[in-house]
MDAnalysis code that builds the backbone (N, CA, C; Angstrom):
import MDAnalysis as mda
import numpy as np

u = mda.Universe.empty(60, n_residues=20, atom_resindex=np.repeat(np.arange(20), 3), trajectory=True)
u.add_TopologyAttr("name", ["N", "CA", "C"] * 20)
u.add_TopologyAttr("resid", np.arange(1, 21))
u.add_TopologyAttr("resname", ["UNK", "UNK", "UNK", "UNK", "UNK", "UNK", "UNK", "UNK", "UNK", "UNK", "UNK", "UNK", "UNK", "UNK", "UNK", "UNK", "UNK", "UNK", "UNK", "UNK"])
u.atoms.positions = np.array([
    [-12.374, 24.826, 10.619],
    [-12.981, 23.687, 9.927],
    [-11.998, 22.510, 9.865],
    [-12.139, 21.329, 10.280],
    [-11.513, 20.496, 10.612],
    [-11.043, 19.781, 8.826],
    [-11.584, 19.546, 7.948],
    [-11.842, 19.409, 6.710],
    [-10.804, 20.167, 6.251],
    [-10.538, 21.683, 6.574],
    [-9.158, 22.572, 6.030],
    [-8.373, 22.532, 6.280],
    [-8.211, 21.759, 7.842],
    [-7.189, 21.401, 8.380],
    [-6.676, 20.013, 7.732],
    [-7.717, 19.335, 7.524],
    [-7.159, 17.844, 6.869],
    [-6.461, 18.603, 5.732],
    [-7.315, 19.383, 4.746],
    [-6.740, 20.153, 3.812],
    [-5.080, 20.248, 3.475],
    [-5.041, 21.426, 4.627],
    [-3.924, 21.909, 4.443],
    [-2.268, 20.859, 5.058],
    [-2.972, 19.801, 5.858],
    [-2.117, 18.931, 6.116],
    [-1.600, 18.121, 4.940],
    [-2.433, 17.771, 4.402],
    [-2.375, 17.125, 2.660],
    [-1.606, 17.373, 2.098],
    [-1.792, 19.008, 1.878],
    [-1.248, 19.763, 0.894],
    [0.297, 19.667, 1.803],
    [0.617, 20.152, 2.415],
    [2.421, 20.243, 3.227],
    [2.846, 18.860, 2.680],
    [2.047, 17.490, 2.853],
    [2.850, 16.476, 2.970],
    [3.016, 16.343, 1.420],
    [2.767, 16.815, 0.466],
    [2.434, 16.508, -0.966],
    [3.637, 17.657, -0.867],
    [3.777, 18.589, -0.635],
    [4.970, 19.373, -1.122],
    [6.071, 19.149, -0.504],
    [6.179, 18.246, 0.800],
    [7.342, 17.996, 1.293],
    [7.733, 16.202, -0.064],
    [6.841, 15.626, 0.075],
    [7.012, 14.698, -0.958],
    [7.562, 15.409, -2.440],
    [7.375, 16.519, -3.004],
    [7.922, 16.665, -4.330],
    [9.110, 17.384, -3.874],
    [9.138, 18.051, -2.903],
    [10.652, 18.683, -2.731],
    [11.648, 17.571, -3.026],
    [11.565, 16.475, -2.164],
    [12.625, 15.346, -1.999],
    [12.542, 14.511, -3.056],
])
């Protein structure tokens, strides 16, 4: 599902953003 993929791309860049 292309939608989970937007998903889960979201989500990585949101946790690479609070790591740093």
């Amino acid at each position: 599902y292309p939608n989970d993929s937007a998903k889960l791309a979201l989500a990585m860049q949101t946790g690479l953003t609070r790591n740093q």
